[in-house]
C-alpha positions as CSV (number, residue, x, y, z in Angstrom):
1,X,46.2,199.9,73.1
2,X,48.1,199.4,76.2
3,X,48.4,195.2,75.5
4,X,49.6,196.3,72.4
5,X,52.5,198.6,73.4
6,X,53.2,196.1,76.3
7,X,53.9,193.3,73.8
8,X,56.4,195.4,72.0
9,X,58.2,196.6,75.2
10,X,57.9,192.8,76.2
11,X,60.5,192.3,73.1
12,X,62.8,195.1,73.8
13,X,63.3,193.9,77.5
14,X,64.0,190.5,76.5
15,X,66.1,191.8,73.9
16,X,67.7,194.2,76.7
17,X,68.7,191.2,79.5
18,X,70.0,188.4,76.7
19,X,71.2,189.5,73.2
20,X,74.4,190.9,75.2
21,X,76.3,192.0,72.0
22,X,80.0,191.5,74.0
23,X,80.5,188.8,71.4
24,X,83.2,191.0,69.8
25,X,85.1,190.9,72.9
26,X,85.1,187.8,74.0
27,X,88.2,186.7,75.5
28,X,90.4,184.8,73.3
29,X,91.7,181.3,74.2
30,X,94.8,179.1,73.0
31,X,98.6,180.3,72.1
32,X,99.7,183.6,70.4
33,X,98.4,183.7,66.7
34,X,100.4,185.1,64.2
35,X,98.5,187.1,61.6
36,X,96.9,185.3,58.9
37,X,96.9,182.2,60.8
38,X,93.7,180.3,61.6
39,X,93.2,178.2,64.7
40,X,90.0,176.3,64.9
41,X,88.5,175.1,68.3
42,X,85.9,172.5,69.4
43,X,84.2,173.1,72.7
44,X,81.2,172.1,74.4
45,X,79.7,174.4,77.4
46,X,82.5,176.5,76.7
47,X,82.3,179.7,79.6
48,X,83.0,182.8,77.3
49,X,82.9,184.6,80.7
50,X,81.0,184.0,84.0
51,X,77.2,184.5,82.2
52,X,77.5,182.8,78.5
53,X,78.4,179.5,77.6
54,X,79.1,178.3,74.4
55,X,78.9,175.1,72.2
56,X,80.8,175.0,68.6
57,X,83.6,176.0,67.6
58,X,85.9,178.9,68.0
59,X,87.9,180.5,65.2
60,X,90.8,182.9,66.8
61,X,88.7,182.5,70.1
62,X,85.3,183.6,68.9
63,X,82.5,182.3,67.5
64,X,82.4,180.8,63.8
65,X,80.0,178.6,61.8
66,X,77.3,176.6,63.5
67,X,76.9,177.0,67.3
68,X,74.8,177.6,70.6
69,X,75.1,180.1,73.1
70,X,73.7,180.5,76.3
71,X,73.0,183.0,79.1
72,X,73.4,181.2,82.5
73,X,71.8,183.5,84.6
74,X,68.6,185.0,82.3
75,X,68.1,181.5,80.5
76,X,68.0,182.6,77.1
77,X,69.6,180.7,74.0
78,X,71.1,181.7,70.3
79,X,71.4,178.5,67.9
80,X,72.5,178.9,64.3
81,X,75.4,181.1,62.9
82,X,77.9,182.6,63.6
83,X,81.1,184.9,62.0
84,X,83.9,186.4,64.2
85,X,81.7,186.2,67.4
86,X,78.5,187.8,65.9
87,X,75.2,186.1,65.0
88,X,75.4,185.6,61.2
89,X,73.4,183.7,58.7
90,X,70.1,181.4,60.0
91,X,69.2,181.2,63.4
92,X,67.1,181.1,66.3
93,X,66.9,183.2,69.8
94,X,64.5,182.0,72.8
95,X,63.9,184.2,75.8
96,X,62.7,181.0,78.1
97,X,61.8,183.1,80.8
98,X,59.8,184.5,78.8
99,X,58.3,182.2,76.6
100,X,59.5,184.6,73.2
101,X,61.1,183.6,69.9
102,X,62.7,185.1,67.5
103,X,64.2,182.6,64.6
104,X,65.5,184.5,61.0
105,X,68.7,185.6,59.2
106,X,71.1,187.4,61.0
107,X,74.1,189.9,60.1
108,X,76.6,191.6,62.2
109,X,75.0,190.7,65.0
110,X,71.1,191.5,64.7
111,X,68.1,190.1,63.2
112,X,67.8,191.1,59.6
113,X,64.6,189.5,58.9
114,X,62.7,187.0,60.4
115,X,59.8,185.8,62.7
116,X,59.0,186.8,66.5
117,X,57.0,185.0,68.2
118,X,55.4,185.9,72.1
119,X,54.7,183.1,74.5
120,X,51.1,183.6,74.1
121,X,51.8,182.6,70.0
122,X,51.4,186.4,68.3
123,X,53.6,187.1,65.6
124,X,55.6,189.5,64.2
125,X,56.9,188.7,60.7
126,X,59.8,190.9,58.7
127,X,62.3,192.9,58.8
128,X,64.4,194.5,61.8
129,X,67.2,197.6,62.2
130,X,70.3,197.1,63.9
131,X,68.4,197.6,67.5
132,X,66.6,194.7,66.7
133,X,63.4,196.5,66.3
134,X,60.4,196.5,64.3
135,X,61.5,198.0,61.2
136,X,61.2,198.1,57.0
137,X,58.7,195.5,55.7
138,X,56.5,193.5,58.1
139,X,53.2,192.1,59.2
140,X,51.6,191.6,63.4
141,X,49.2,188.6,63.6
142,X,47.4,189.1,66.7
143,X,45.7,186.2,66.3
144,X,46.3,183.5,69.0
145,X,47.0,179.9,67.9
146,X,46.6,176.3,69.6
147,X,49.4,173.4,69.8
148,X,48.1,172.2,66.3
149,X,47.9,175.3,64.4
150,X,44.3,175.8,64.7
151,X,43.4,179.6,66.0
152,X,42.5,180.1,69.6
153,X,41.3,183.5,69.3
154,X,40.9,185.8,66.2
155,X,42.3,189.4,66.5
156,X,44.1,192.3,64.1
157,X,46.4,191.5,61.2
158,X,48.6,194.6,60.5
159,X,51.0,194.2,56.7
160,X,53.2,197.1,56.0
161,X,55.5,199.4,56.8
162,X,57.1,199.9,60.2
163,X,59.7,202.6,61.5
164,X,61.8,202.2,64.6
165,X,59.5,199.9,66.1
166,X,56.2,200.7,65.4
167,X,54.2,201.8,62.6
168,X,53.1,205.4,63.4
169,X,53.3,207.2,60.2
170,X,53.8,204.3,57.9
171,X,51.2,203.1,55.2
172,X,49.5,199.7,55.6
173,X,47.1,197.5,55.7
174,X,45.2,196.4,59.1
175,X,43.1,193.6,58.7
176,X,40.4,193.9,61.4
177,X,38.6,190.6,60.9
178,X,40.7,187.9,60.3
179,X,38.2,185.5,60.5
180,X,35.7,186.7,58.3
181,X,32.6,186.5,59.5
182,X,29.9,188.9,60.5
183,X,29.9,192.3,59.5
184,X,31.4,195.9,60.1
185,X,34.5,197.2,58.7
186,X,36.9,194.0,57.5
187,X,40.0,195.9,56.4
188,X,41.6,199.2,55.6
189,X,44.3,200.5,53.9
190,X,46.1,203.5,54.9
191,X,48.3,205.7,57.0
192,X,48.8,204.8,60.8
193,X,48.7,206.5,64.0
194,X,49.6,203.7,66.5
195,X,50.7,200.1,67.0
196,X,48.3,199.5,64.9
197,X,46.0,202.4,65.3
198,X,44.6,204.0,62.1
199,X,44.7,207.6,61.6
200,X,41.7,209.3,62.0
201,X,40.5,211.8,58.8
202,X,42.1,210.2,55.9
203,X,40.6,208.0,53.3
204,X,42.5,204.9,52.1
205,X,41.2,201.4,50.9
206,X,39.0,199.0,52.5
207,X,36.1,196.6,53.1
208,X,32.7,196.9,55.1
209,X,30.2,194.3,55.3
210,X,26.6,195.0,56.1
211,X,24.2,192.8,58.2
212,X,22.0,192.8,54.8
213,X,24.6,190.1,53.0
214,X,26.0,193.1,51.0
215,X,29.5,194.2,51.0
216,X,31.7,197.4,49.4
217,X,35.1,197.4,49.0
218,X,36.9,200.6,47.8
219,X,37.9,203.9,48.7
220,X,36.9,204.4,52.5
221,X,36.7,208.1,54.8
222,X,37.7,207.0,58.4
223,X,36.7,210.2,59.9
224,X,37.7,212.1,62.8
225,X,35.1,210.7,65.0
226,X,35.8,207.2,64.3
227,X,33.3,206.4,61.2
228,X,33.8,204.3,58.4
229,X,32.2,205.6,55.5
230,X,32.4,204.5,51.6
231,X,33.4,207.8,50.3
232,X,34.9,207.8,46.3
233,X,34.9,204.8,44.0
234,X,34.2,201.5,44.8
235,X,32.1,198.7,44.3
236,X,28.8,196.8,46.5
237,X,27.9,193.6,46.2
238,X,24.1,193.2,46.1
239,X,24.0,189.8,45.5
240,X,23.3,187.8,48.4
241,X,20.6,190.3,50.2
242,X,16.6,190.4,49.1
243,X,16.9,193.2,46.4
244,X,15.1,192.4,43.0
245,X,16.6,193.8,39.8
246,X,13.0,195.7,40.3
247,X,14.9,197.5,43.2
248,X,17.1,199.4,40.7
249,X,15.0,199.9,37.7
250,X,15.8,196.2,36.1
251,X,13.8,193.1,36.1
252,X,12.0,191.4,39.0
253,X,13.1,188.4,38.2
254,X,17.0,189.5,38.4
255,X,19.0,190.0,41.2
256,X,21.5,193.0,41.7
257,X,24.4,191.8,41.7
258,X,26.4,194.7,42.1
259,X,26.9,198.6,41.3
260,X,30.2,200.1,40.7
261,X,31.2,203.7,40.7
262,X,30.8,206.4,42.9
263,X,29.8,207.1,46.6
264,X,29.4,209.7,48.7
265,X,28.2,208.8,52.3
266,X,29.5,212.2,53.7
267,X,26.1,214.1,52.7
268,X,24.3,210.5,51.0
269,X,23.5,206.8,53.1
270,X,24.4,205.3,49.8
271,X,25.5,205.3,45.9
272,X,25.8,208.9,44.7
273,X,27.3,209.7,41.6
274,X,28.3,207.9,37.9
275,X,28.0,203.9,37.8
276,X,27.1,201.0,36.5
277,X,24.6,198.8,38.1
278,X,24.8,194.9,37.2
279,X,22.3,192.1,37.4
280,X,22.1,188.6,37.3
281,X,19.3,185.7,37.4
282,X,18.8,183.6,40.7
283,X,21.7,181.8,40.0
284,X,24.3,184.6,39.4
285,X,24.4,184.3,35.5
286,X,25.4,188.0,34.4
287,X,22.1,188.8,32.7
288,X,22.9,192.7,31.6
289,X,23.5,196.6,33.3
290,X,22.7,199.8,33.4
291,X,24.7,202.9,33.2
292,X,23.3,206.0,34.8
293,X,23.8,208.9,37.4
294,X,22.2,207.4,41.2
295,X,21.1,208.5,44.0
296,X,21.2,205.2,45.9
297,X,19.2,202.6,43.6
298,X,17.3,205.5,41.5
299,X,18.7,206.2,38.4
300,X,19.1,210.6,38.4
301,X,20.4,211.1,35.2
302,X,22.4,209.7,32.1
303,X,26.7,207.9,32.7
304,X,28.8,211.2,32.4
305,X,32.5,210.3,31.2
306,X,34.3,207.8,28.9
307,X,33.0,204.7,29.1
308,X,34.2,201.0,27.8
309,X,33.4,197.7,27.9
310,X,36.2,197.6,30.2
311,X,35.1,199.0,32.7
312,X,32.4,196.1,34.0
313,X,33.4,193.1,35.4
314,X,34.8,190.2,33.3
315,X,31.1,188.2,33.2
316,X,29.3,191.7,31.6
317,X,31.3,192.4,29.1
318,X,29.1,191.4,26.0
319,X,25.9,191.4,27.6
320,X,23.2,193.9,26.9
321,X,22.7,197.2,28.2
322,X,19.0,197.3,29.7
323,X,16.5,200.3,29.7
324,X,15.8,201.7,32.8
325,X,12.6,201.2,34.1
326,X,11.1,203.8,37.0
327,X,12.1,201.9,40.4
328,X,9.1,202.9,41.7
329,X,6.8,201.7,38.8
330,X,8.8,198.8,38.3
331,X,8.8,197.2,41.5
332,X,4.9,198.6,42.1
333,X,3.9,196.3,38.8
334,X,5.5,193.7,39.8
335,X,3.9,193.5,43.3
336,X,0.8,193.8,41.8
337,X,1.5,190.9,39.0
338,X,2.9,188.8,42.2
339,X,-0.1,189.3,44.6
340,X,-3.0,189.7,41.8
341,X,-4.9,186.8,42.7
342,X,-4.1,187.0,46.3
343,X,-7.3,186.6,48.2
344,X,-6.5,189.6,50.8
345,X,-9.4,188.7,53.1
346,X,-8.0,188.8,56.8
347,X,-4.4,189.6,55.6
348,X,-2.1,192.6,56.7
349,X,-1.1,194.6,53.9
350,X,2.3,197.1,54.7
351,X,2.4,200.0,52.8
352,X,5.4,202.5,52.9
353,X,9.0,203.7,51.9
354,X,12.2,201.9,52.5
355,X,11.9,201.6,56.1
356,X,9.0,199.5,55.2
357,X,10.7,197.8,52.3
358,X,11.4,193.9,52.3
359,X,14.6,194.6,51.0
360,X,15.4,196.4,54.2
361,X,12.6,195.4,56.9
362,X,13.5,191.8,55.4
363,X,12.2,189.8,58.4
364,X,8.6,191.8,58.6
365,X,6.6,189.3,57.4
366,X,7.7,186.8,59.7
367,X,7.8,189.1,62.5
368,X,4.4,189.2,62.6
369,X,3.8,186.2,60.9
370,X,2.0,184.3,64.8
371,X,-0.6,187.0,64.6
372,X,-0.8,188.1,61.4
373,X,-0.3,187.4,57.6
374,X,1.1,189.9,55.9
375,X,1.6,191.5,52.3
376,X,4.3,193.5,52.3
377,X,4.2,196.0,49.1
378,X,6.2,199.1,50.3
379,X,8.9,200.5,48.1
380,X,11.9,202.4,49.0
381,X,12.0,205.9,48.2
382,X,8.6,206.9,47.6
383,X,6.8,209.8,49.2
384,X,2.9,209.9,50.5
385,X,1.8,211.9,46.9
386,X,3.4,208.9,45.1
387,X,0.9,206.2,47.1
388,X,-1.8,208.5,46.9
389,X,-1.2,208.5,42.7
390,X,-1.5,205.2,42.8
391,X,-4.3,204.3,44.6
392,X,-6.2,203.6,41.9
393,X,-4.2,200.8,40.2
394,X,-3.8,199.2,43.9
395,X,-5.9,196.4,42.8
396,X,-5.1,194.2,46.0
397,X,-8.5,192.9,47.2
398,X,-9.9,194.0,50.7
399,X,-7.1,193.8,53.4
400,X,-7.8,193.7,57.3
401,X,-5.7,195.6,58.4
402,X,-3.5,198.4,56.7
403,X,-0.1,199.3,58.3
404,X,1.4,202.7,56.6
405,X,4.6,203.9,57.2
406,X,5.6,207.2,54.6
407,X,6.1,211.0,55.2
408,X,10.5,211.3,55.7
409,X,10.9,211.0,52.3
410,X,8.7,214.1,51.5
411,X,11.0,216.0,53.5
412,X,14.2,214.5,52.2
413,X,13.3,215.2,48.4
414,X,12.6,218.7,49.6
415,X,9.0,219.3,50.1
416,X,8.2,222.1,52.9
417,X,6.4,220.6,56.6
418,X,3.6,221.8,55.6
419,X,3.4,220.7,52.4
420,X,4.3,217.0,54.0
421,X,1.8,216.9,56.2
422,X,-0.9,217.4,54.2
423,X,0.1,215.4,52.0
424,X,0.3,212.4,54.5
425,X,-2.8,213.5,56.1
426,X,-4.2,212.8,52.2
427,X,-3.0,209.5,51.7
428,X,-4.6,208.2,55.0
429,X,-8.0,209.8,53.8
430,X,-7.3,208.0,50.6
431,X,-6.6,204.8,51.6
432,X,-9.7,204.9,54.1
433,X,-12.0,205.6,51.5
434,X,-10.4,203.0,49.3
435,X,-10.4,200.4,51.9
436,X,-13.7,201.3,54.2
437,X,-14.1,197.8,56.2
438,X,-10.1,198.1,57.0
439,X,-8.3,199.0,60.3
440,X,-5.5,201.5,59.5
441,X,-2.8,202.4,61.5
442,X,0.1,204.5,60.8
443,X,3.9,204.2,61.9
444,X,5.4,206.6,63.6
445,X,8.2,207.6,61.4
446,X,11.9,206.7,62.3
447,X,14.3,209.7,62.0
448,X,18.0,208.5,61.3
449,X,21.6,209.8,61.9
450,X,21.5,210.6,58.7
451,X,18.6,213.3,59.5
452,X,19.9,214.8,62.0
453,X,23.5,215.4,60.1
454,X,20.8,216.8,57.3
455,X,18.7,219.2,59.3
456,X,15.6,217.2,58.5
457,X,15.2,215.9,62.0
458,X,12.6,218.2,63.2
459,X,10.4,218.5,60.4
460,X,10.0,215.0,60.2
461,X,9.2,214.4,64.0
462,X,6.6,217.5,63.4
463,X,4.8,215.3,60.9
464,X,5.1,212.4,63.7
465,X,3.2,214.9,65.9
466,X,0.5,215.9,62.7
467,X,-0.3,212.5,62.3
468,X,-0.5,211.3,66.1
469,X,-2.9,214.5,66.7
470,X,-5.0,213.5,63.2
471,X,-5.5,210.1,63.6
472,X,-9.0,210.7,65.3
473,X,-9.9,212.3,62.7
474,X,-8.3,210.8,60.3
475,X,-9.9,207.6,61.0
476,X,-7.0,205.4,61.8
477,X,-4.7,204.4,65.0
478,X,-1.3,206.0,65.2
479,X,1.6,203.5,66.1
480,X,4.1,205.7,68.2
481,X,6.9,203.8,68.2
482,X,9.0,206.4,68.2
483,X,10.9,205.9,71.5
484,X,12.2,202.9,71.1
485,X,15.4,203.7,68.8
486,X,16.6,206.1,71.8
487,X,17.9,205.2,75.3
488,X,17.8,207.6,78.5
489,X,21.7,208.0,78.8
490,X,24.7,207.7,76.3
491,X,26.1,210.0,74.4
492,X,25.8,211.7,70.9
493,X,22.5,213.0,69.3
494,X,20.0,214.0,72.2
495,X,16.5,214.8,71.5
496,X,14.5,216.1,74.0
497,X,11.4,214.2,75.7
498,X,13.5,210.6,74.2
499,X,16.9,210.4,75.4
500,X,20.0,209.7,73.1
501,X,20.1,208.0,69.7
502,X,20.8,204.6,68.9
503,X,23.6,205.2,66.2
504,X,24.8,201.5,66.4
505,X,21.3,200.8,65.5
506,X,21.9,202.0,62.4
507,X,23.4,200.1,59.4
508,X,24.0,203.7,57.1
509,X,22.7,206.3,59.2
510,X,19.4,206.2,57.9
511,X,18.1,202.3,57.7
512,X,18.2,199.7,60.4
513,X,20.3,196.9,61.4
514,X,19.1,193.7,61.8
515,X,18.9,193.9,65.2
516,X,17.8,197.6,65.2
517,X,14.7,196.0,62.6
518,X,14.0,193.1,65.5
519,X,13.9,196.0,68.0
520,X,11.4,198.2,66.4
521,X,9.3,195.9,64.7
522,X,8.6,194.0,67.7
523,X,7.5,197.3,69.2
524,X,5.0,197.7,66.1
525,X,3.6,194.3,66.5
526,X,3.2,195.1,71.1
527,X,1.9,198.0,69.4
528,X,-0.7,197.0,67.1
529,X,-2.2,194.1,69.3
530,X,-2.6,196.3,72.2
531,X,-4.4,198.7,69.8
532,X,-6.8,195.8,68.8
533,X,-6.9,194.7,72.1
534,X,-8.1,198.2,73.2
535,X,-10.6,198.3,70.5
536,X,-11.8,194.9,71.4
């Protein structure tokens, strides 16, 4: 913030030692006039006084039509127009000292609109007040730019309003990644606070990309504390991440392509509300939608509201309306249909909820793809009862290891601890009876921002506990990898025994980044070959 305000107070100083508006009162040269005469002058390096000299010529003794004028002892130049002795029409200030530029249209003596440019090749473009500030219509390029136009350095790109200089209370748009690339918020539209800060607790318009290949852009909560949340309508592009049509009750051979409607990441990670979700085939061919209520990719309840044609993109419209199919069943079948003939002999299968899910653990497989071949079958959203339900159609062959990671999601759709627990503890008995020759270990479950914000924190590190003091028992090896999202100092959610919270880990309070994935599943793998190593 402070380079920002020192480039602004950067162009009032140069403004202060050079624009000199005595222009007015410049000293007249040449005989007596009598009113309504004219008399026209040519100089060159003309001394107006003992600081500016001036080239072009003089009309009554000032200034008129094309000319240069230049301050002798701060080394700054005005070339373009001029009427009675004021800057009028096109021109072109430098501060050389300085390195600055300002070049525009000019009228009564001040910029009206035009460009400023700083030595180090930042930009201010628009309109100015009679102080030659800042103000009325404009855009900031912080970028930084070489000798052939190319950028040097990406930065903010502010387009809207300003007042008096800066653009504190005004409405507009700051571009935070110009260069588009990577992910985190892109832009937002909105009221400001600053030069350009955005003010905190309002929701406007903007774009956030997610390390997964998706995007949103729509109406956007930037909260008092700095978050930037999807909060009201908008739409996310599914396209380019791993999510089957399966995912959201479609067709696994579709993609998503994208769902548009409502969200509400104040109290949900993802999609609440009325919507449309769209697919498409591999190649992004619109294939057909579904309408519905969601809770993230599950489908809660019928589309509430008028509804046309109109409202899907242009590449829908005419296409069918599909029948939802359960998520969970869907993409269960379909793993089942893929992997059918998979001989599972010395294989790893993963079974679990979303933090398990390929769409979101995306790089599992070939995590642990040096020591181990894994089958990755997990499916976002379910709860230990659900697995244990379908045990029996779980016609997958005879794995050599199993790697389970449910139990959060039983506390999240509102099941009591104890109720949890046991029915975790169950699924592990089930699973060892089904697979009796297989080493099972169970995952430490992760508990997210999201859970903490939700009051399901402890409950869900009590079943943690349940299923580390069980496993004995139980028959399996408990994976606690629980530690690893937290760090011993920082600042924000503490839990005791771990240390602070990794929120940056966390892409929407509840799943992992990328680089929060690479984190704990390396911990799982350390985990699970010291475990066979132990047994060994």
């Amino acid at each position: 913030m402070k380079r920002r305000t020192a480039l602004f107070c950067l162009f009032l100083a140069g403004i202060g030692a050079c624009m000199g508006f005595a222009l007015a009162g410049c000293a007249e040269t040449g005989p007596d006039k009598n009113e309504g005469t004219e008399e026209r002058q040519e100089v060159s390096d003309f001394m107006l006084d003992k600081e500016r000299k001036f080239t072009g010529t003089l009309v009554n003794g000032k200034p008129s039509g094309e000319g240069t004028l230049e301050w002798v002892l701060t080394n700054c130049v005005y070339t373009g127009g001029f009427k009675d002795g004021e800057y009028s029409g096109e021109g072109k200030f430098e501060w050389r000292n300085a390195g600055d530029v300002l070049e525009g249209t000019f009228a009564e003596g001040a910029p009206v609109r035009g460009t400023y440019t700083y030595a180090n090749t930042m930009s201010y473009t628009g309109e100015f007040n009679a102080q030659w500030q800042f103000h009325g219509q404009g855009t900031f390029d912080w970028n930084t730019y070489k000798e052939d136009g190319s950028v040097l350095a990406y930065g903010w790109l502010y387009e809207g309003e300003f007042k008096n200089g800066s653009p504190a209370g005004c409405v507009g748009k700051v571009t935070f990644n110009q260069q588009g690339t990577g992910y985190g918020i892109y832009w937002f539209e909105g009221e400001m606070s600053g030069f350009p800060e955005v003010k905190r607790d309002q929701q406007g318009k903007g774009k956030i990309v997610f390390d997964d290949g998706s995007w949103y852009e729509g109406d956007v909560l930037y909260t008092a504390d700095g978050q930037w949340l999807r909060y009201g309508e908008g739409v996310q592009d599914f396209f380019h991440t791993t999510f089957t049509g399966a995912s959201a009750g479609g067709s696994a051979s579709d993609k998503i392509s994208m769902y548009i409607g409502s969200f509400d990441a104040l109290d949900y990670s993802w999609m609440y509300g009325n919507g449309v979700m769209c697919f498409a085939d591999p190649s992004g061919a619109p294939t057909g939608y579904i309408r519905g209520t969601w809770n993230g990719l599950i489908r809660v309840g019928p589309y509430t509201g008028e509804w046309s044609e109109e409202l899907l993109p242009e590449g829908w419209r005419g296409t069918q309306e599909l029948s939802y199919t359960d998520t969970y069943t869907a993409l269960f079948n379909g793993y089942m249909e893929q992997y059918k003939d998979t001989d599972m002999t010395g294989k790893l299968l993963m079974v679990g909820d979303s933090q398990f899910s390929r769409e979101m653990f995306a790089q599992a497989v070939d995590l642990f793809a040096d020591e181990f071949d894994a089958v990755n079958i997990a499916i976002g959203g379910t709860t230990s009862d659900w697995w244990s339900s379908k045990l029996d159609e779980l016609i997958l062959g005879e794995p050599e290891y199993v790697l389970v990671h449910v139990g959060g999601n039983d506390i999240r759709v509102g099941d009591s601890r104890e109720s949890a627990i046991a029915d975790t503890k169950a699924l592990m008995d089930d699973l060892a009876a089904k697979y009796p020759n297989a080493r099972l270990f169970y995952v430490s479950g992760i508990v997210g921002v999201f859970d903490y914000e939700s009051g399901f924190a402890k409950d869900e590190i009590a079943i943690n506990d349940a299923m580390k003091a069980y496993a004995k028992e139980g028959g399996y090896t408990y994976l606690d990898v629980f530690s690893v999202l937290f760090k011993a100092s920082g600042t924000g959610i503490y839990e005791e025994g771990y240390g602070y919270l990794q929120a940056s880990l966390f892409v929407d309070k509840l799943h992992l980044t990328a680089a929060g994935y690479d984190l704990w599943g390396d911990a799982i793998k350390d985990a699970l070959i010291r475990a066979l190593q132990t047994r060994n």
